[in-house]
N, C-alpha and C positions, 0 to 999 in steps of 0.2 A: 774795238776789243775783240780777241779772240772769241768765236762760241764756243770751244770746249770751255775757255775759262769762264765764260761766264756761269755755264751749267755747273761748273767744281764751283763757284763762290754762292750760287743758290744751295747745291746742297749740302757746306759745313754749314751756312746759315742756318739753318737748321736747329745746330747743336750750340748755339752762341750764346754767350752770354750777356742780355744787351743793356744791361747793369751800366757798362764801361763807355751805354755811348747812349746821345738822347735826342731826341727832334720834338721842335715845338712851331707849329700846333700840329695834333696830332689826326687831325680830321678838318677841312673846309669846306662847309653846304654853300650850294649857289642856286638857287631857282634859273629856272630853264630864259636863255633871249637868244633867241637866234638869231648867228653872226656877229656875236658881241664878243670882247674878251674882257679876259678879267685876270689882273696879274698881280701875284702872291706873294708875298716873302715869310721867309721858315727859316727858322735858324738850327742846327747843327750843333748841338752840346758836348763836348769834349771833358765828360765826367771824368774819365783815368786819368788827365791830365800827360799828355803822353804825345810823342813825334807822331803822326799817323798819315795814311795816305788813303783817300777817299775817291771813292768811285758813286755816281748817280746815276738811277735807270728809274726810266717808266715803265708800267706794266697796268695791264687794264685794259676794260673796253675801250674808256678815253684816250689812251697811250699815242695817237697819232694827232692829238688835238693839242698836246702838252710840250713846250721844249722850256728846258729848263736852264740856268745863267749860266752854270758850269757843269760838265760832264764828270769831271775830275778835279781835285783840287789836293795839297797840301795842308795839314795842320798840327802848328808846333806845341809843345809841353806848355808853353807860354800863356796860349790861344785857347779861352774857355768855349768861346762859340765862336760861330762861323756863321755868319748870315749871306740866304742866298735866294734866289726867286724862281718862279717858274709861270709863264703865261699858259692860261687859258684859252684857249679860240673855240667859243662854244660852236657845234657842229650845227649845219641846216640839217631839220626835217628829222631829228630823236623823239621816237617812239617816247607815247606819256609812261610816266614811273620814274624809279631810280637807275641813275647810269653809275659809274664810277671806273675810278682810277688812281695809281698810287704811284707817289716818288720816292725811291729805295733808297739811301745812302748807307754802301756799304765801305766799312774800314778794313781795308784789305789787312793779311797778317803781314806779318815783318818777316825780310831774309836775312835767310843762314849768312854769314861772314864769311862762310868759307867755303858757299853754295849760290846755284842760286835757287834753290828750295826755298817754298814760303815755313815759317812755323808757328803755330796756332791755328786759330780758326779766326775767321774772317766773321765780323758782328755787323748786323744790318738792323735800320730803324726807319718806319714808315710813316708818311703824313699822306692821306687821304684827302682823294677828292667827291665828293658828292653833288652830281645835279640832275635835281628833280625836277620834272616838265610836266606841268601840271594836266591834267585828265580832262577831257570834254565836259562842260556840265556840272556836274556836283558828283563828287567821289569820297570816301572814307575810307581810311586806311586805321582797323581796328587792332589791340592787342587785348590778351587777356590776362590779369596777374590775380594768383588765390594768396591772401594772407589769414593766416590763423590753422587750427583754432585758439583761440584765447583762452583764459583761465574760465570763462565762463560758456565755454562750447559755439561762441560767435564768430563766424568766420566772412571779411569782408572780398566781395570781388571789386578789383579797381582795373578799370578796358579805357587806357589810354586811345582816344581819337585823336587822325589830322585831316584837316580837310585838307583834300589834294587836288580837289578839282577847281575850275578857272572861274567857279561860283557858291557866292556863300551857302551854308544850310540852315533854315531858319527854326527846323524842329531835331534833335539828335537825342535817341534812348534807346536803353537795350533791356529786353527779356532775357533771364541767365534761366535755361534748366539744369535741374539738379539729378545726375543719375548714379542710381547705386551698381553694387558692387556685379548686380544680375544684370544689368544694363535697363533697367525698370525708371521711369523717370519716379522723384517722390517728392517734387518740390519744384515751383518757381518763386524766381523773385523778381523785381524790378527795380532798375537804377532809378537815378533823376534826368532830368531834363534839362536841354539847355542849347542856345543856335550856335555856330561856328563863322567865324568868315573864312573867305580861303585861304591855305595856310595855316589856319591858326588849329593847334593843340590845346586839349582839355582831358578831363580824365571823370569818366562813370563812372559813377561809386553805387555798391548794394550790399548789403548785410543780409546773412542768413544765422537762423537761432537752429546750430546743427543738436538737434535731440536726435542722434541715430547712433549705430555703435559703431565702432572704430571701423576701417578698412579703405579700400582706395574706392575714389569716388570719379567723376567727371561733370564737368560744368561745360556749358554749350552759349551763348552768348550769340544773340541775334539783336544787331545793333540796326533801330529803326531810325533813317535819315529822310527827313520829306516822304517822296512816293521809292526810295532805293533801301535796300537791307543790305545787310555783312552779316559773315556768322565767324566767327572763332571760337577755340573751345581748349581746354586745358584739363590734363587728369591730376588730379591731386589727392594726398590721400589725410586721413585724420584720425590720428591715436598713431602710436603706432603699433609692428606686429609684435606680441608679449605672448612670450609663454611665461608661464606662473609655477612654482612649485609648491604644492599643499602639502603633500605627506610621503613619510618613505615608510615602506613597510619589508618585514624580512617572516617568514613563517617557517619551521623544522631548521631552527639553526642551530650549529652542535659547531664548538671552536674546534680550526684544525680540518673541517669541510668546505665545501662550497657554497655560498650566503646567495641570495636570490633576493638581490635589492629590489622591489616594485615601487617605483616613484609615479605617485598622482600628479599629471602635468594639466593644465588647463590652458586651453588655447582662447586669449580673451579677443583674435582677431576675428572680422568677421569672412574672412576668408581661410580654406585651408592651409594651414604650414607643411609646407612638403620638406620631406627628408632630416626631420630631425632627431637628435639622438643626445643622451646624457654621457659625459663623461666623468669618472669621478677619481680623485687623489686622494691619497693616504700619507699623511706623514707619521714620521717618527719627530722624538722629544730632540735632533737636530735642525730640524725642519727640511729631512732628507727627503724625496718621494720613495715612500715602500711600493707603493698600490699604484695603479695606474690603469684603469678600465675603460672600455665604451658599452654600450647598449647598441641595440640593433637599429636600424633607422626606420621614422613612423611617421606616415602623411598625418597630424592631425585635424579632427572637421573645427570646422570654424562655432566660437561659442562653446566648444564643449571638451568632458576631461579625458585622460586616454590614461592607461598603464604604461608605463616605460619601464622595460626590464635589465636590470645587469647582473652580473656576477663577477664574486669576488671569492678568490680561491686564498681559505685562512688557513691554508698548512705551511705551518713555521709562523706562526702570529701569534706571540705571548696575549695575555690580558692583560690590562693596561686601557689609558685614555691617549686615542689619536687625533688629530686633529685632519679635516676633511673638507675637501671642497668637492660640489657637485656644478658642475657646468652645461647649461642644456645650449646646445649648439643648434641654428637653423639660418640658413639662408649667409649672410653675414654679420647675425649678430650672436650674444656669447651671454647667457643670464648665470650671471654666477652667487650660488649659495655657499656660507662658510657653514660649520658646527665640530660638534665634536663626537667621536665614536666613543663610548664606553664597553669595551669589549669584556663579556667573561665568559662561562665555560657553555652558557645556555643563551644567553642574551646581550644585544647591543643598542646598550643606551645611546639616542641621537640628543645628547645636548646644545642647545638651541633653534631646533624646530618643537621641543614639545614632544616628541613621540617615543614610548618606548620598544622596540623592538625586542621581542622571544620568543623563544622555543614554541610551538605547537598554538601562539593564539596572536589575534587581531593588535595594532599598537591601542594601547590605554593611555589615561590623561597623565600620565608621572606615574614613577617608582612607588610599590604599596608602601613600602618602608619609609619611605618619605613621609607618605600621608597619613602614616600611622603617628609617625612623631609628630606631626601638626596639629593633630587630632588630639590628642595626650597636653601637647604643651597648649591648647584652649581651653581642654577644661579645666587644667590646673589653675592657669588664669581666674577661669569662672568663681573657682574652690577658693580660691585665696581673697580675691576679690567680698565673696560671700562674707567669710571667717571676722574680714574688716568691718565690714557693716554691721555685723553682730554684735561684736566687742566695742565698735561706736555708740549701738544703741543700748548698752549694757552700762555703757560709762554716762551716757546720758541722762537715764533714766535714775541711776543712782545719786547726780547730782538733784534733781528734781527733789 
């Protein structure tokens, strides 16, 4: 086959869609025998169901140890699969670890009728080979996985082992350190125990009761085998980053000026939030956006609360109730708060955070006029309530 064409049919592969076509199995492990072979059969799935014309290629370190039944083949609309083989001739003298190599079968596109131009893209699908040649001695080949935290702040590490070397292990465990967000260790813990033959996989398990505050952390994992170690290690992080909104406040607002929204943010990460900023919308009674604002952008420290400032220019803003969304933006996330503005000549009711905003003073807990009539309609309560008891112990005593 041509090289230019084969470098054009690696790179639409690429863009393929390989939906339309399948191979099975899609990976073969072979432990390491030098001079041995070993011969495979895979079959070719013919999902679109469709005339198609196939092409095989190896590629890999292995690629000069592999020759496969057929280089090319035919397959009709009829033809759900297509099975096909390919020998192994394990090489003398492969370095211990993992080798590998793969068999490609691609479905070339179909030609033009009236060309000979191909049209589409060419889809390709790959079955793996893997052989591993085991290590001198005793060897372990460690992984680390963090799961959690849980509802109850418990987060387990599980560090898949294999023994890879050409002799068993009769002791296998790992010490996990725990380091924060300063890089300060604040915690170990310990797996369990337990021997391996060679070959064979198991998986260390350890739990940690995280009582620390949110933020990214990192785990270190030193996996003790006989007299040899491994270390692996994974950063992972816990909570995640929140910023919080508690209060908006506005002070010297007069409708028809400029409003100076200061919103209390609390950064509950334990690291700083850089670059974030509020945005906030205004609708009208269509659900049109009037308003449309940002705030300036603010590294906040980690654990604590910061001022975030906007402004919102109310010349041509009748009074009226708006409805309002505030968005605090950082990193790629988006914390959105809904309520409502109560606009009038001096102050802006936020209904549904609680806070009132006006003229010349701090927000208070609700409208006085509110809590004036709340005030009035308890004691009438109290009064009315009283008058009944009276007039019970009046009727009472007269029957007596």
């Amino acid at each position: 086959m041509n090289k230019g064409l084969l470098i054009l049919i690696f790179v639409i592969l690429l863009s393929s869609n390989v939906l339309a076509l399948g191979i099975t199995p899609g990976r073969s492990n072979f432990d390491y025998s030098s001079g041995t072979q070993k011969e495979v059969e895979f079959s070719v799935i013919n999902s679109e169901k469709k005339d198609s014309n196939m092409v095989v290629l190896v590629q890999g370190e292995l690629n000069a140890s592999i020759s496969v039944s057929e280089v090319s083949f035919q397959m009709s609309a009829s033809e759900s699969e297509k099975k096909l083989k390919y020998i192994l001739n394990m090489p003398v003298g492969l370095s211990p670890g993992l080798h590998t190599a793969e068999v490609v079968v691609i479905q070339l596109p179909g030609k033009s009728e009236t060309s000979e131009a191909f049209i589409g893209s060419a889809i390709g699908v790959t079955t793996q080979i893997h052989v591993f040649v085991p290590y001198p001695g005793k060897y372990v080949e460690a992984d680390l996985n963090v799961i959690g935290s849980d509802s109850d702040g418990e987060v387990t590490f599980v560090i898949p082992v294999m023994s890879r070397g050409e002799l068993g292990i009769k002791n296998v465990k790992a010490k996990i350190d725990i380091y924060g967000p300063l890089n300060k260790k604040i915690e170990s813990v310990d797996t369990d125990e337990f021997s391996l033959e060679s070959q064979e996989r198991r998986e260390l398990v350890a739990t940690w009761k995280s009582d620390v505050d949110p933020g990214p952390y990192r785990a270190v994992a030193t996996v003790i085998y006989d007299e040899n170690t491994a270390k692996v290690e994974k950063n992972f992080n816990l909570g995640v980053a929140l910023l919080e909104l508690e209060e908006i406040e506005v002070n010297d607002f007069s409708l028809g000026e400029i409003a100076k929204f200061e919103l209390l943010v609390e950064n509950k990460w334990s690291q700083t939030i850089a670059g974030a900023y509020a945005q906030m919308l205004i609708y009208n009674n269509d659900g049109e956006v009037i308003a449309d604002f940002k705030s300036a952008t603010y590294d906040i420290p980690p654990l604590e609360k910061a001022l975030v400032i906007a402004f919102w220019d109310t010349a041509g803003v009748r009074k009226g109730t708006y409805a309002s969304s505030v968005f605090l933006k950082y990193s790629q996330e988006s914390v959105q708060k809904d309520f409502q503005l109560e606009v009038s000549d001096n102050q802006i009711n936020v209904v549904g955070l609680g806070y009132v905003i006006s003229k010349g003073g701090k927000s208070s807990g609700g409208d006085n006029s509110l809590t004036i009539i709340l005030v009035t309609a308890i004691v009438m309560l109290v009064i009315i309530n009283l008058i009944w008891f009276l007039v019970l112990r009046k009727k009472l005593a007269k029957k007596r």
